[in-house]
C-alpha positions, -999 to +999 in steps of 0.1 A: +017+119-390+046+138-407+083+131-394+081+169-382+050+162-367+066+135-346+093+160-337+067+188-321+047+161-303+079+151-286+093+181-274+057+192-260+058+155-238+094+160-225+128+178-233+142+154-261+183+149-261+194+145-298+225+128-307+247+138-337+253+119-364+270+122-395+268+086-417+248+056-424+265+037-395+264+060-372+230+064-377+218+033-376+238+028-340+219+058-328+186+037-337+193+009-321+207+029-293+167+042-289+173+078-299+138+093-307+154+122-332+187+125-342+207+154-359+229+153-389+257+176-374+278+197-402+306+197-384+310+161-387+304+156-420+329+183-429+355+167-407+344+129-419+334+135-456+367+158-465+392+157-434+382+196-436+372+218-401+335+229-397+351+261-418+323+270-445+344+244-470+311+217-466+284+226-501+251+217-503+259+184-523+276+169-494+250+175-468+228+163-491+246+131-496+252+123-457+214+132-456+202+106-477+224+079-461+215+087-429+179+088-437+173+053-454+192+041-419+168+057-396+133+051-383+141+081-361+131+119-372+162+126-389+170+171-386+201+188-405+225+211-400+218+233-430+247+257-424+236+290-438+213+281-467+240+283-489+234+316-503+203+339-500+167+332-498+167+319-530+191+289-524+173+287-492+146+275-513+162+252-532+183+235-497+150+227-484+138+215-511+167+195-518+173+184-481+132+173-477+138+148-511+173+134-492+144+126-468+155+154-438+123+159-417+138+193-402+168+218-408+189+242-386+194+277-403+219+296-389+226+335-392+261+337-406+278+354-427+291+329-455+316+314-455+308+306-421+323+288-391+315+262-359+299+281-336+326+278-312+353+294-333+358+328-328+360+353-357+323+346-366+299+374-381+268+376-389+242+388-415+210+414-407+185+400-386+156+405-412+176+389-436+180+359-420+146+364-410+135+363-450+156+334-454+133+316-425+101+327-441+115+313-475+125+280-460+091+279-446+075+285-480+094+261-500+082+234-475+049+243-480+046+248-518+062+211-520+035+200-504+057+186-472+061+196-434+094+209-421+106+212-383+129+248-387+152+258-358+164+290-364+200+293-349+216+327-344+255+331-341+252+368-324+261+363-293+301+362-302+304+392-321+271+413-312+258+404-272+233+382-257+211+412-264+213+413-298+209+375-299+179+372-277+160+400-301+171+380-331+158+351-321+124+370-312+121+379-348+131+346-365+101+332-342+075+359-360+090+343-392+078+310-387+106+293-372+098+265-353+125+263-322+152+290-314+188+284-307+213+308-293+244+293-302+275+293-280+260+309-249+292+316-223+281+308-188+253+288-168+238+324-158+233+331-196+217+302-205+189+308-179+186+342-190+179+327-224+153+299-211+136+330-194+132+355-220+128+333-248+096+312-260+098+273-266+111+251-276+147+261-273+176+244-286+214+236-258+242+231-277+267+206-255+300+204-271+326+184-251+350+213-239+328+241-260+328+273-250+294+263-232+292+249-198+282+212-200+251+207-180+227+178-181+198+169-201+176+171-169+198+203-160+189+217-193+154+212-190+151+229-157+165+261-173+138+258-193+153+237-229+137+213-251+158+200-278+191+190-264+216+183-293+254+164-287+266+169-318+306+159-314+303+131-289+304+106-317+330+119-335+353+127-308+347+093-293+354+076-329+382+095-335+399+089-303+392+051-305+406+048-340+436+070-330+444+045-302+436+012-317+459+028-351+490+032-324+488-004-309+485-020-347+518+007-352+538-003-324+525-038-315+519-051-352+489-064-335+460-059-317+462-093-303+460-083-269+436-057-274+408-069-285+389-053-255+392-024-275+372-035-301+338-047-309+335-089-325+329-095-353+298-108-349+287-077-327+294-055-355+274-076-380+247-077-359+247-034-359+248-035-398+223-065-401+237-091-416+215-119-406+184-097-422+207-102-458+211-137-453+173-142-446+165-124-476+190-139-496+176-174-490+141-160-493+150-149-530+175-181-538+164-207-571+156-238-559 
């Protein structure tokens, strides 16, 4: 069974809550955490990999690289953010192909115009439906010409600058295209993210950004209204970013985090995420006698 495989059987048994990841280590956490797919999220790889925002700066090579690491670190089902495609149907092509060698066993493809932007900053726009819709249709090509299986989500970004309205009928097209899952990014209220569950076919893709411009509901809350694919994209992030902020101001005003260490995982903890016993094992296993 393909990795993308794995990915449709479990969102027909249940709605699936996908974590976001955006490096070797996190990935691996997520594993041992007992995550069933996880989701390489743009946005942090930008804001990890360059100290840049989610602002269209992130190319292909870079996704490609956190794809690669995060994918020889997880059992799991491993989908990217793949932005825009990075050009036209064309580069499409080559992102998935590109993206399915780094090991990815799915993509999201969004509907932006290029350079685009998170989906919770304003200013966004976005590029004709059937366009986008070609770009699906070549994604789904490239996959199968390669010989390989790909999970597609195909995200649209209308709802900022066009209307639910526009997004809904976007996303109704993108599914004729072959997409596998839909996503209306950035949905405004609870009310609208019923009407999406409603009018739209599964499996659907929630969005939950800590203080996004979407409400923050529940994976079982989500799944009433009628989602399948659940995605936390920034929890990690934020949460590492925070931690490291505080822990930086203790060593800056203390000289020590002596009296901290609460804050902070042992040392033996942290070997035992990265598996260091495993090297030790194998480097006795392989040492002259």
């Amino acid at each position: 069974m393909t990795h993308a495989e794995k990915i449709r059987r479990a969102l027909k048994r249940d709605a699936v809550l996908m974590p976001g990841v955006y490096d070797a280590l996190t990935a691996r956490i997520a594993n041992q955490v007992g995550f069933e797919i996880i989701f390489i999220t743009g946005y942090s790889v930008s804001a990890t990999a360059l100290g840049e925002p989610d602002f269209g700066l992130l190319s292909l090579g870079d996704i490609a690289e956190a794809t690669r690491r995060v994918c020889r670190n997880s059992k799991a089902p491993v989908i990217v953010d793949a932005d825009t495609g990075y050009g036209n149907a064309l580069n499409v092509q080559h992102t998935v192909r590109t993206l399915l060698d780094a090991g990815a066993a799915g993509i999201f493809l969004e509907d932006q115009l290029w350079p685009k932007r998170c989906g919770h900053m304003r200013g966004k726009k976005v590029i004709p439906a059937e366009e986008h819709a070609n770009k699906i249709r070549a994604a789904r090509d490239a996959a199968k010409e390669s010989g390989r299986d790909l999970f597609i989500v195909a995200r649209t970004d209308a709802r900022q600058p066009l209307g639910l309205d526009a997004a809904i009928e976007r996303c109704k097209l993108y599914k004729k295209a072959g997409a596998d899952a839909l996503f209306v990014e950035a949905p405004v209220s609870v009310e609208e993210l019923r009407r999406i569950g409603r009018e739209l076919p599964p499996p659907l893709v929630a969005n939950m950004i800590e203080r996004g411009v979407t409400p923050q509901l529940t994976r079982k809350e989500l799944k009433k209204f009628g989602f399948q694919m659940i995605v936390c994209p920034l929890a990690a992030l934020y949460a590492s970013a925070k931690a490291v902020t505080d822990v930086y101001r203790i060593l800056k005003t203390k000289g020590t985090t002596r009296n901290d260490l609460s804050r902070v995982l042992t040392f033996d903890e942290f070997n035992r995420i990265i598996g260091l016993q495993a090297k030790y094992d194998a480097e006795k296993r392989y040492a002259a006698e």
